[in-house]
ROLO-577496 format. One record per atom (N, C-alpha, C): residue number from 1; x, y, z; atom name. Coordinates in steps of 0.02 Angstrom, whole numbers, plus 50000, padded with zeros to 5 digits. Atoms other than C-alpha are relative to their C-alpha. Layout:
N
   seq      px      py      pz   atom
   NUM       X       Y       Z     CA
...
This chain:
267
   seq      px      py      pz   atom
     1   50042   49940   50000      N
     1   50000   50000   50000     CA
     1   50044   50062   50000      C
     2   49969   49954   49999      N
     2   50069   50162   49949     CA
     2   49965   50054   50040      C
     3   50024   49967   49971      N
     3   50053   50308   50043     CA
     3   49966   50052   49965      C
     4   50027   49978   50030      N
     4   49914   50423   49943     CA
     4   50035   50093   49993      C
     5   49946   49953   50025      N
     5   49993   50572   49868     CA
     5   49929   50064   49988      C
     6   50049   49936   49983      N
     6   49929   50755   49895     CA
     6   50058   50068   49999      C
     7   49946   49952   49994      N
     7   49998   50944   49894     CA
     7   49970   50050   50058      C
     8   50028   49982   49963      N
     8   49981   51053   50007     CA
     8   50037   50059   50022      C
     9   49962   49958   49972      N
     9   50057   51209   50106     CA
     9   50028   49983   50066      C
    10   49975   50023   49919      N
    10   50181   51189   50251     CA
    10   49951   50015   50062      C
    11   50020   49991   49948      N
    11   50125   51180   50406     CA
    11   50013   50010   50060      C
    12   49960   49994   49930      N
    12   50226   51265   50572     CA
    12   49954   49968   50060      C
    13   50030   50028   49964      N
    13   50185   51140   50710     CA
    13   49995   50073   50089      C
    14   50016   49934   49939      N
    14   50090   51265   50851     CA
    14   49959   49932   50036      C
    15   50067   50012   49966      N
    15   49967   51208   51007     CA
    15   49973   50051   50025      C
    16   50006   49950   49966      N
    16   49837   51323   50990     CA
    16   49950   49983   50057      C
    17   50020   50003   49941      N
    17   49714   51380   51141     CA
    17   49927   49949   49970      C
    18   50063   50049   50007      N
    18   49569   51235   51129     CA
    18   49932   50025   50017      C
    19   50088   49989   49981      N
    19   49369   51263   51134     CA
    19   49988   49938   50002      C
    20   50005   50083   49965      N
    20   49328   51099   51233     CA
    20   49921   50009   49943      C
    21   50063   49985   50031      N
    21   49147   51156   51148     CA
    21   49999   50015   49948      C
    22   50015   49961   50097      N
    22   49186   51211   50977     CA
    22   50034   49931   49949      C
    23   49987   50040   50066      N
    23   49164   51071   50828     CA
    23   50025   50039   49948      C
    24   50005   49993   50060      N
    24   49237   51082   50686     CA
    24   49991   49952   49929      C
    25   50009   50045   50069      N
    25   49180   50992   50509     CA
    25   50022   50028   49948      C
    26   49948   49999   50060      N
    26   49294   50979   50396     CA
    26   49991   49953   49943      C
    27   49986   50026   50068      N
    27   49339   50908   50230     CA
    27   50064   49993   49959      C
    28   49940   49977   50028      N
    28   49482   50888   50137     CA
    28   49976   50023   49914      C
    29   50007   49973   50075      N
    29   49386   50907   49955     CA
    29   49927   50063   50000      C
    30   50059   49989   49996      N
    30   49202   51002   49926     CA
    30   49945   49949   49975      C
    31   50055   50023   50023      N
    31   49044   50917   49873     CA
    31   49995   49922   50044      C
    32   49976   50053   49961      N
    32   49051   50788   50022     CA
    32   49928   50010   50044      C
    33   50049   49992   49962      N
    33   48896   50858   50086     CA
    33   50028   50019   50098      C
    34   49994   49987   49932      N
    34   48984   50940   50249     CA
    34   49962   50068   50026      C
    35   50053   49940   49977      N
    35   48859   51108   50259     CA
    35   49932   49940   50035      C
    36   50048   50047   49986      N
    36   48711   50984   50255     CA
    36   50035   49993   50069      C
    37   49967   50025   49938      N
    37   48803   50890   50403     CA
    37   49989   50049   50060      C
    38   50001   49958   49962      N
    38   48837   51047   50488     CA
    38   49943   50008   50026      C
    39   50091   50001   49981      N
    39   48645   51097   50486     CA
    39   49974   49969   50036      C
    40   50024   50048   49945      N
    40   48594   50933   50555     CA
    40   50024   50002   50060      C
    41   49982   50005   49920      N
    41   48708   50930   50684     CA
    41   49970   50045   50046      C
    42   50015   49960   49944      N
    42   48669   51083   50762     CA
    42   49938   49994   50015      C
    43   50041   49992   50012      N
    43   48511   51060   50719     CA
    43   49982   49942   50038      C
    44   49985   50064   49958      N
    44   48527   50877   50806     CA
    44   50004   50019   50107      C
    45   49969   49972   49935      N
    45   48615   50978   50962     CA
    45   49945   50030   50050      C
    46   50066   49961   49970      N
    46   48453   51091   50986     CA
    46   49968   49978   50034      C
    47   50056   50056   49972      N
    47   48321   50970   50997     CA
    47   50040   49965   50056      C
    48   49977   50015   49929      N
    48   48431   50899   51136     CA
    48   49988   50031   50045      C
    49   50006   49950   49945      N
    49   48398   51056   51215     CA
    49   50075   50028   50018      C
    50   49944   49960   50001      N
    50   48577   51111   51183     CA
    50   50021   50055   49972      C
    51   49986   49930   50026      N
    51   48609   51311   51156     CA
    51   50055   49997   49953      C
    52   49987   50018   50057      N
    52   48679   51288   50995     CA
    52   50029   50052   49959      C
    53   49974   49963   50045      N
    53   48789   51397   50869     CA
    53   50019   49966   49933      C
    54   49958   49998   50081      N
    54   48823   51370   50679     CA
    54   50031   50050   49963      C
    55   49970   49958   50019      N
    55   48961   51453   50626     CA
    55   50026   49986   49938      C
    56   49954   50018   50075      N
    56   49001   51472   50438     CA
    56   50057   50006   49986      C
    57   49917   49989   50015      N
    57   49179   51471   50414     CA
    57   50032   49981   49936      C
    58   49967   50024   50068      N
    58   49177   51426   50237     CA
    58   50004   50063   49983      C
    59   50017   49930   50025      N
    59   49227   51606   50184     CA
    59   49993   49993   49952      C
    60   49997   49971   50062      N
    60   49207   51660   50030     CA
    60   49953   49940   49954      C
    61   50037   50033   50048      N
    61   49094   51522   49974     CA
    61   49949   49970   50075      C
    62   50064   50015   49936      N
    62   48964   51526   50133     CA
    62   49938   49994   49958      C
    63   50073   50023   50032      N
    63   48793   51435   50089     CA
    63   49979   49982   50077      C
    64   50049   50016   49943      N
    64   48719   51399   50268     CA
    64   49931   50025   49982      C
    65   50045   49965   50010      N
    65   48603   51526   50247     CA
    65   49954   49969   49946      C
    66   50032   50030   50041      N
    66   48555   51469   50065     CA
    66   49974   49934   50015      C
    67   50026   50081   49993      N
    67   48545   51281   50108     CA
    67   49920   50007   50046      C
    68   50048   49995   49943      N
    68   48410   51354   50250     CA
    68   49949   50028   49974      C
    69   50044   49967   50043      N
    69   48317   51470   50128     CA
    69   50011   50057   50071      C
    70   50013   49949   49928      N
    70   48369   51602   50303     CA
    70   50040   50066   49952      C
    71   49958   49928   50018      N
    71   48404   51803   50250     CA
    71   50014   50027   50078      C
    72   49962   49963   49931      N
    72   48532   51856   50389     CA
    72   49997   50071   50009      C
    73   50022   49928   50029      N
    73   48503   52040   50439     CA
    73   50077   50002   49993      C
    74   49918   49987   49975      N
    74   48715   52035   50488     CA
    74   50030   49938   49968      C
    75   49929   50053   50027      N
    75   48867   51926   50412     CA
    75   50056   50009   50027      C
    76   49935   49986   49978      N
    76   49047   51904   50443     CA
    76   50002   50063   49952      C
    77   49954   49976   50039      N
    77   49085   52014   50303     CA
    77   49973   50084   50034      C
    78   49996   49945   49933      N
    78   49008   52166   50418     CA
    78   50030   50000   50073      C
    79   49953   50017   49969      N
    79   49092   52089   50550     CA
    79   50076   50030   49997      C
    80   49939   49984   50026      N
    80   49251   52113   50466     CA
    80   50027   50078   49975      C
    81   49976   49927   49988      N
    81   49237   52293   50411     CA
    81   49970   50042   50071      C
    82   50014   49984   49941      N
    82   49169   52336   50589     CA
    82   49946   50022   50018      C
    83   50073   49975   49971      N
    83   48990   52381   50601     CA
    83   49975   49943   50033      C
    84   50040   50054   49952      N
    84   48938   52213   50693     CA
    84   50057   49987   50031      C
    85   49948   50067   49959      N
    85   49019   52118   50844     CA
    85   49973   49946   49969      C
    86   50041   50096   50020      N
    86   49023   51935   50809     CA
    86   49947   49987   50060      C
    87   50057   50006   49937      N
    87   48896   51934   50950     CA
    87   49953   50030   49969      C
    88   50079   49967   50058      N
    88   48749   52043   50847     CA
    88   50014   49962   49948      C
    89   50021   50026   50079      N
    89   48790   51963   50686     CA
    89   49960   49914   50044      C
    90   50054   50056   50005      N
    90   48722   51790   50772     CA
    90   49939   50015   50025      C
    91   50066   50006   50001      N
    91   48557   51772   50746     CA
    91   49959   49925   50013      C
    92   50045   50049   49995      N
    92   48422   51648   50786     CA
    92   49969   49960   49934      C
    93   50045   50008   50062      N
    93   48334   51538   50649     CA
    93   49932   49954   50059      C
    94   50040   50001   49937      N
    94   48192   51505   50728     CA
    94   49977   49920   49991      C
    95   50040   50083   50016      N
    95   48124   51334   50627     CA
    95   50092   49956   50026      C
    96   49964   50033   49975      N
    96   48290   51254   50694     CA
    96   50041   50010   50074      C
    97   49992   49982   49940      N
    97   48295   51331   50872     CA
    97   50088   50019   50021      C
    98   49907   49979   49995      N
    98   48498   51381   50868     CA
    98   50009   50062   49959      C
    99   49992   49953   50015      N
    99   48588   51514   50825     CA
    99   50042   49992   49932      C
   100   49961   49991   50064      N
   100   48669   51568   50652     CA
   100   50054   50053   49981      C
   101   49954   49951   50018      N
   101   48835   51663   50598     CA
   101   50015   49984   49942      C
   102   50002   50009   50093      N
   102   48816   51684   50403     CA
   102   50055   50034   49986      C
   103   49946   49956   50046      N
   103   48962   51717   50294     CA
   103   49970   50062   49952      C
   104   50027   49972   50063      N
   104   48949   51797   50144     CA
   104   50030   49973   49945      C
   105   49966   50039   50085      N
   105   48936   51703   49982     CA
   105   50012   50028   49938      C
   106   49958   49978   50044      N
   106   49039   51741   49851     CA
   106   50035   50058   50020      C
   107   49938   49935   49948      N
   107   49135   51875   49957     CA
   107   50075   49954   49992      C
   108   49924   50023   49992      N
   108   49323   51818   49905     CA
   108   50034   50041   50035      C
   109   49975   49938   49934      N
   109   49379   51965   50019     CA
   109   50024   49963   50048      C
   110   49995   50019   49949      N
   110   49345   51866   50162     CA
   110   50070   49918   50017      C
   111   49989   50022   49994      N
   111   49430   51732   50109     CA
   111   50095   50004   49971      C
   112   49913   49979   49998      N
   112   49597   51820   50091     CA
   112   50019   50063   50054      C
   113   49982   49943   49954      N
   113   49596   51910   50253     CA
   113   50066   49986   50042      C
   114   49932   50006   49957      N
   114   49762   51960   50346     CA
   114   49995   49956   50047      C
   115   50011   50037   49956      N
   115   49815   51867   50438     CA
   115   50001   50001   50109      C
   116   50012   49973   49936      N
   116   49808   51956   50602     CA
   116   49920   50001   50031      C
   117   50083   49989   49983      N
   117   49601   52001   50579     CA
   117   49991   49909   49996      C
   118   50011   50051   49966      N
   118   49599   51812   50566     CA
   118   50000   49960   50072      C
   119   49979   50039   49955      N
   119   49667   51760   50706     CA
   119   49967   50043   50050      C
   120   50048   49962   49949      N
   120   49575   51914   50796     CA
   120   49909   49955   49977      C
   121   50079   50037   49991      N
   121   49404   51832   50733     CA
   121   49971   49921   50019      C
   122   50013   50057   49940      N
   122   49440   51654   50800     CA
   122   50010   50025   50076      C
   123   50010   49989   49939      N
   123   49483   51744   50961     CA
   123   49927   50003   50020      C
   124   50071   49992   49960      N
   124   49319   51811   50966     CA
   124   49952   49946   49998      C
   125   50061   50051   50018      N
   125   49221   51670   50910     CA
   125   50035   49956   50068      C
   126   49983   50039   49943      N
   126   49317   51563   51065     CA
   126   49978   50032   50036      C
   127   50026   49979   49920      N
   127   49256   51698   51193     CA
   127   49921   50007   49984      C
   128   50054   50013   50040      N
   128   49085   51690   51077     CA
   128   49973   49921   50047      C
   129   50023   50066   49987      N
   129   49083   51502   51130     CA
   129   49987   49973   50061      C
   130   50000   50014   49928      N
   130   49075   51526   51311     CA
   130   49942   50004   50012      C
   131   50074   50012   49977      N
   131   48881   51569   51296     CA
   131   49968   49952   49969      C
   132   50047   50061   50040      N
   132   48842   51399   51202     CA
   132   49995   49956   50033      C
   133   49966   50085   49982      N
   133   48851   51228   51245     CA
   133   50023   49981   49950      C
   134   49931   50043   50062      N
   134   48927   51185   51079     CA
   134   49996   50059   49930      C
   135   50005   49950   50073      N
   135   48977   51300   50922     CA
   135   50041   49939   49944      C
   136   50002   50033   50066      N
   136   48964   51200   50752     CA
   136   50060   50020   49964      C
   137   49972   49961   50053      N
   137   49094   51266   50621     CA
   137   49990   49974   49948      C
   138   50003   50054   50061      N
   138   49067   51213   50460     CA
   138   50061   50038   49949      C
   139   49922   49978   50021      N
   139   49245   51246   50389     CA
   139   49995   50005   49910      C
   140   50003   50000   50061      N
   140   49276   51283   50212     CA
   140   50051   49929   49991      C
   141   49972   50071   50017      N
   141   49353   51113   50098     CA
   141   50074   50042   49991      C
   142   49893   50011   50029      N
   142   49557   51083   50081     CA
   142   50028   50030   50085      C
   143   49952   49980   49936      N
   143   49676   51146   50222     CA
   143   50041   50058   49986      C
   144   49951   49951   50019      N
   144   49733   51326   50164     CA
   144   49996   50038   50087      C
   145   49972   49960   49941      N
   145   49768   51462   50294     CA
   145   49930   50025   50042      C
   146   50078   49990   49967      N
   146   49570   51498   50342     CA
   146   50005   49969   50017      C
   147   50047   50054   49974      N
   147   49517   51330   50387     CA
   147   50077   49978   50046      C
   148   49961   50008   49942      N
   148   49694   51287   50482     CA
   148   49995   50057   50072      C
   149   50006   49960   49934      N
   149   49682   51460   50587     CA
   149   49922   49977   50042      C
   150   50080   50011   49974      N
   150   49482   51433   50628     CA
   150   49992   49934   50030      C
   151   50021   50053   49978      N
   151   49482   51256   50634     CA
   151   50074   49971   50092      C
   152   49964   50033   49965      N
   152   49631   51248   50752     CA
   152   49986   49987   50078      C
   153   50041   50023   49943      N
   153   49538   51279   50916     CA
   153   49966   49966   50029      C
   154   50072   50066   50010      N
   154   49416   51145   50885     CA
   154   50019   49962   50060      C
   155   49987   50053   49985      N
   155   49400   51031   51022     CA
   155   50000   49946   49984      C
   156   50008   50078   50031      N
   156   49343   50908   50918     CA
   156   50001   50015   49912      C
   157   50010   49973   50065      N
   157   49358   50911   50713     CA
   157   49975   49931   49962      C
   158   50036   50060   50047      N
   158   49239   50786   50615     CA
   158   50048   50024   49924      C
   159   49976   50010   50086      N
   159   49323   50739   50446     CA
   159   49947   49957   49977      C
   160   50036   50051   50036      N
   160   49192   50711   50317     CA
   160   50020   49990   49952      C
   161   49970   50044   50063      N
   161   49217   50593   50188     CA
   161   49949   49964   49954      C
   162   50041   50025   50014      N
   162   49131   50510   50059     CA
   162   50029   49912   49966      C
   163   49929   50065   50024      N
   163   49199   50331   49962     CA
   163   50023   50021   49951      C
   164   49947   49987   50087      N
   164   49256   50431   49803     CA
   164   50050   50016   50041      C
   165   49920   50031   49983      N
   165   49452   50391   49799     CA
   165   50028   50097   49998      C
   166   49978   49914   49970      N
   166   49467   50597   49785     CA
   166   49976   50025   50057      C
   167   50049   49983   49894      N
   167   49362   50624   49964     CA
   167   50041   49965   50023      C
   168   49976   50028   49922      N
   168   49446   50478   50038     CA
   168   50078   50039   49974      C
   169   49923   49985   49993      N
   169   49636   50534   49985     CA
   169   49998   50077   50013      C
   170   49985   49931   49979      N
   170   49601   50726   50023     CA
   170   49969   50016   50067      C
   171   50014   49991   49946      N
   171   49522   50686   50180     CA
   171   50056   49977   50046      C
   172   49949   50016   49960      N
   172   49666   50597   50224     CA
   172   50069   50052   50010      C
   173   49939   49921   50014      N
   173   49777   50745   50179     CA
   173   49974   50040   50049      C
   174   50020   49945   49940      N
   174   49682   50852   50305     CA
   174   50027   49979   50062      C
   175   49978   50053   49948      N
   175   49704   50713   50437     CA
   175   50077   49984   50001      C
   176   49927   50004   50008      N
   176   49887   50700   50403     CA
   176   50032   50053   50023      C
   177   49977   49935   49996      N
   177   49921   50881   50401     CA
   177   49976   50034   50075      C
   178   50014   49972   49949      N
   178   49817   50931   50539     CA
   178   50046   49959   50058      C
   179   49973   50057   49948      N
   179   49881   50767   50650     CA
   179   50066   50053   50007      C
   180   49931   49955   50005      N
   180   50071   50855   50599     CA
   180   49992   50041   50044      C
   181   49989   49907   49964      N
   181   50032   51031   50676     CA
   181   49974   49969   50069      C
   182   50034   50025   49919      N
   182   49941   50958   50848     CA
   182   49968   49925   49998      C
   183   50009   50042   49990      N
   183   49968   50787   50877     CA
   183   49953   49974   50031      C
   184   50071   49988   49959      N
   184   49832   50807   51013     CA
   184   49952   50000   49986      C
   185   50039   49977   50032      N
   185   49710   50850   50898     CA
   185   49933   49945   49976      C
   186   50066   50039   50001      N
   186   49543   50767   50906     CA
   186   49948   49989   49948      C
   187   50042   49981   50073      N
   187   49495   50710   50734     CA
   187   49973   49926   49994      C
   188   50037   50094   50011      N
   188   49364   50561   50702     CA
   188   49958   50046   49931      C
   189   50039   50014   50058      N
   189   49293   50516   50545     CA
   189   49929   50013   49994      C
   190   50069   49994   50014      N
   190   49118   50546   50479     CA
   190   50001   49948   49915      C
   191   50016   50001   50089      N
   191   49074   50443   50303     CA
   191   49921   50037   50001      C
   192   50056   49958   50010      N
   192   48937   50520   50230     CA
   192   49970   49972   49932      C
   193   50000   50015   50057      N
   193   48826   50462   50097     CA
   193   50019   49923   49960      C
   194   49959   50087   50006      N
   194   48867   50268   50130     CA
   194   49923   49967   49972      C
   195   50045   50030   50012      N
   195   48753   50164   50027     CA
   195   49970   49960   50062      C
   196   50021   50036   49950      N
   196   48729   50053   50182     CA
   196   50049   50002   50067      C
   197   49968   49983   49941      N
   197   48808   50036   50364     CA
   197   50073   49957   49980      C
   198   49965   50034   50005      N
   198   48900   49895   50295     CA
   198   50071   50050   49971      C
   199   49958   49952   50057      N
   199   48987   50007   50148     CA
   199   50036   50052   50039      C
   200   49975   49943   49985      N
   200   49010   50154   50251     CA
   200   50047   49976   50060      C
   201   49952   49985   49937      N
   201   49123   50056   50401     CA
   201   50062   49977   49913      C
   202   49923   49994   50076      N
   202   49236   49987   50217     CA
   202   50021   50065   49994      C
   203   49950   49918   50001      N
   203   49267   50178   50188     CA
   203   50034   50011   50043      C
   204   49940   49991   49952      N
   204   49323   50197   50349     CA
   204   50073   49946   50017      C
   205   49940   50059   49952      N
   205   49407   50051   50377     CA
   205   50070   50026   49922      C
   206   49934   49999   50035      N
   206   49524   50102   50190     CA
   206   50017   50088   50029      C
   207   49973   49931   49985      N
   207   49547   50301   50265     CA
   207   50034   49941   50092      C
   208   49984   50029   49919      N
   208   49579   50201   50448     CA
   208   50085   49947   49969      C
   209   49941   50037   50021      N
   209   49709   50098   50356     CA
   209   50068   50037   49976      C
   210   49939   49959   50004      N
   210   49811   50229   50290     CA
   210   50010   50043   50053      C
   211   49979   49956   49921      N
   211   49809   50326   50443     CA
   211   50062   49958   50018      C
   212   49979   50060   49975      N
   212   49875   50171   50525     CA
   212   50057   49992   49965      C
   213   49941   50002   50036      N
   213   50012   50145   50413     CA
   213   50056   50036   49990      C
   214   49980   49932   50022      N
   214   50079   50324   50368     CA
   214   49995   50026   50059      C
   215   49964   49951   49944      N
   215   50053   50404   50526     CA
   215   49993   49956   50073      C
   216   49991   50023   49931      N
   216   50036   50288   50664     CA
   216   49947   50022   50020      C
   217   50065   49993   49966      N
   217   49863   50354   50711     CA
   217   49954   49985   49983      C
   218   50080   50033   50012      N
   218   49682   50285   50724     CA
   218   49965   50059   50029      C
   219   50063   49965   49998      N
   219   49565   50423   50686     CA
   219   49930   49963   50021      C
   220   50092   50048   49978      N
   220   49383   50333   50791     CA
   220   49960   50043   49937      C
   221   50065   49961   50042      N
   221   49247   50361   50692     CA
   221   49945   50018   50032      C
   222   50055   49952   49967      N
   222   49101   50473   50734     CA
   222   49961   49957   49988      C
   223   50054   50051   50016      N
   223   48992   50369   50618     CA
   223   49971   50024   49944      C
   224   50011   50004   50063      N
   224   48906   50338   50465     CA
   224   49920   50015   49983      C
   225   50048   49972   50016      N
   225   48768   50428   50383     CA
   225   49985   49962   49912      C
   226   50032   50041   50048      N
   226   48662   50311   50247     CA
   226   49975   50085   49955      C
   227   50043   49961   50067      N
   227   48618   50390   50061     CA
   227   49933   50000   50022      C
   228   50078   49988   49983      N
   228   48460   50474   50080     CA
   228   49980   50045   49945      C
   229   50001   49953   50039      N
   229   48374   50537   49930     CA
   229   49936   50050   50053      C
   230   50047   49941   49952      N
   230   48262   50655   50085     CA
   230   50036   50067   50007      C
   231   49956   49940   50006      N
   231   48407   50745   50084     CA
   231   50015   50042   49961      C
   232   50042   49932   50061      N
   232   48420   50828   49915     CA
   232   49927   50016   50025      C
   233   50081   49967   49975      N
   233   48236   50854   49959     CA
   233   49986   50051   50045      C
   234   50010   49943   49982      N
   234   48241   50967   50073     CA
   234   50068   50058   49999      C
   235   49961   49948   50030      N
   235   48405   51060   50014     CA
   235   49967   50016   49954      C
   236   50017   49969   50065      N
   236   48317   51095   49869     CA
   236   49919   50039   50032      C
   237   50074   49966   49975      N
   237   48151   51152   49965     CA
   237   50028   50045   50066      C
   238   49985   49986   49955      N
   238   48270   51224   50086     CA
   238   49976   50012   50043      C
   239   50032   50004   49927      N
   239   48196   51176   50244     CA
   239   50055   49949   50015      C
   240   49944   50034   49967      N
   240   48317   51078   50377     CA
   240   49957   49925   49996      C
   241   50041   50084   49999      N
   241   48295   50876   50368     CA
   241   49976   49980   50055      C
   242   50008   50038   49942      N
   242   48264   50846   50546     CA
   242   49905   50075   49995      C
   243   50069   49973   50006      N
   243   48106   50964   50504     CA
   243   49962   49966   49944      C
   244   50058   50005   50064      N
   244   48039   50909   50335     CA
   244   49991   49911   50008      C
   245   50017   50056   50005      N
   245   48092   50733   50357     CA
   245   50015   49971   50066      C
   246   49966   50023   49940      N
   246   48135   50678   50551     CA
   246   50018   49947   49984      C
   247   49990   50086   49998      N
   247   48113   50494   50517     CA
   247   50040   49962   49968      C
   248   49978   50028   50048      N
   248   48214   50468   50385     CA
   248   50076   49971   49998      C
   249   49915   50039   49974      N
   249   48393   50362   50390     CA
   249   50039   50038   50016      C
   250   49947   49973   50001      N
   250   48498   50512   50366     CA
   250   49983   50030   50072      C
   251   50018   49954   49933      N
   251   48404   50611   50498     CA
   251   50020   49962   50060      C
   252   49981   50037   49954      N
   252   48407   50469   50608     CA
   252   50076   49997   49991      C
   253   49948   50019   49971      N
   253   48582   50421   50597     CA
   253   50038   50078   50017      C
   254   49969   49961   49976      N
   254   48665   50604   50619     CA
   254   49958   50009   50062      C
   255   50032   50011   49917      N
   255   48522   50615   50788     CA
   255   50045   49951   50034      C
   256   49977   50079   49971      N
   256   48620   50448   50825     CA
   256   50074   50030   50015      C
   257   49926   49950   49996      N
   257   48784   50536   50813     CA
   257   50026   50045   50047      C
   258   49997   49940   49973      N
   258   48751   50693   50890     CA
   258   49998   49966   50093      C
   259   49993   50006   49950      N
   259   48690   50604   51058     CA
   259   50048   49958   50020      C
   260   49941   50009   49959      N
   260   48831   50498   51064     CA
   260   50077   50018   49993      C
   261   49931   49966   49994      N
   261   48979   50609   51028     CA
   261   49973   50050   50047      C
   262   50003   49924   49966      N
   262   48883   50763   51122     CA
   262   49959   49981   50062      C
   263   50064   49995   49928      N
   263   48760   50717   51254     CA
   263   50047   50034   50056      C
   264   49948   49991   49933      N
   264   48894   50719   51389     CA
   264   50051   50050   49995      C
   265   49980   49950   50023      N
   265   48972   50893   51376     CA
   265   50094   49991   50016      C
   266   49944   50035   49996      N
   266   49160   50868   51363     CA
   266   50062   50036   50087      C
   267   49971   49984   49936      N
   267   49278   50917   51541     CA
   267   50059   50040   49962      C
């Protein structure tokens, strides 16, 4: 087995300051279905009765909002030139009982900001995370200099994946790279999109194999979310799935997820 081949930008190994409470969902490619994900989860988190944040952190190509059919009155990208704190820009959505911090889509601005106002707007979003019980991130795809500063606080960072051989080898590139910078670093698998339960532990088990090999670590898995055509269905009617369809496999298995990675709030 060769070790799967990827490019990428260095990475200076730091440990930064941790949010025991702040997810992040990641990706190493796009079209993996990790917004969806995001949505549910928090959306999962609520209905627990857990004060809940979704934070878009895909800059420059933020769809939360769209996937929700929600018009934000505030965004990061007022955020960023200074008429909102990140505290007014989140807002409530009300059909999924949590709160929302919308990017702005198609804003490439945001997604070439210094790198100082970065690292000032994960500060705030960490002292942001002290009035939640859990803040979502839904990270933009690949591992450039956004999604390493934002995602690096994460107490926990879901890698989603799907079984195409470009998802699993650029998810493993995230997982490689991130592992590198903070060995510490609390990253379990998600497949997504697994024809069956069976199929979706095979994905893990060939991303679990090159881990294993190449870096000496076993990423756990979060767990596996079954093809659901309910899901286009209500992205496209944008309403959230745990509203339009509760019952349905996908809904169920990220509910299944959520209470057992989150019930028990982490120490």
């Amino acid at each position: 087995m060769t070790e799967p081949v990827f490019s990428a930008p260095a990475m200076t190994k730091v440990r930064p300051l941790r949010g025991a409470n702040v997810i992040a969902v990641a990706s190493g490619k796009g079209g993996v279905g990790k917004t969806w994900f995001s949505i549910t989860l928090a959306h999962s988190l609520a209905k627990m009765g857990k004060n809940t944040l979704l934070f878009d952190g895909d800059l420059g190509l933020a769809n939360v909002d769209i996937q929700l059919g929600f018009a934000p009155k505030h965004d990061l990208g007022q955020v960023m030139d200074g008429s909102v704190t990140l505290k007014r820009a989140a807002q409530r959505f009300p059909d999924g009982g949590f709160d929302i911090i919308a990017g702005r889509s198609g804003s490439g601005s945001l997604a070439t900001l210094p790198s100082q106002q970065l690292s000032s707007l994960r500060n705030d979003l960490l002292e942001l995370a002290r009035s939640y019980d859990w803040v979502i991130m839904d990270m933009g795809a690949g591992v450039d200099r956004t999604v390493r500063t934002l995602c690096g606080p994460a107490g926990t960072t879901l890698v989603v994946t799907t079984d195409e051989p470009t998802s699993l080898t650029d998810a493993y590139a995230f997982i490689k790279l991130t592992h590198a910078t903070n060995p510490q670093a609390d990253l379990r698998v998600v497949v997504n999109a697994a024809q069956t339960l069976k199929e979706g532990e095979r994905t893990y088990g060939t991303i679990l194999k090159a881990c294993q090999n190449f870096l000496k670590f076993t990423p756990p898995l979060a767990g596996i979310i079954r093809r659901d055509m309910k899901v286009r269905d209500a992205i496209r009617n944008q309403v959230p799935l745990l509203t339009r369809s509760p019952g349905s496999d996908a809904a169920n298995d990220v509910s299944s997820l959520a209470k057992r990675l989150f019930s028990v709030p982490k120490e």
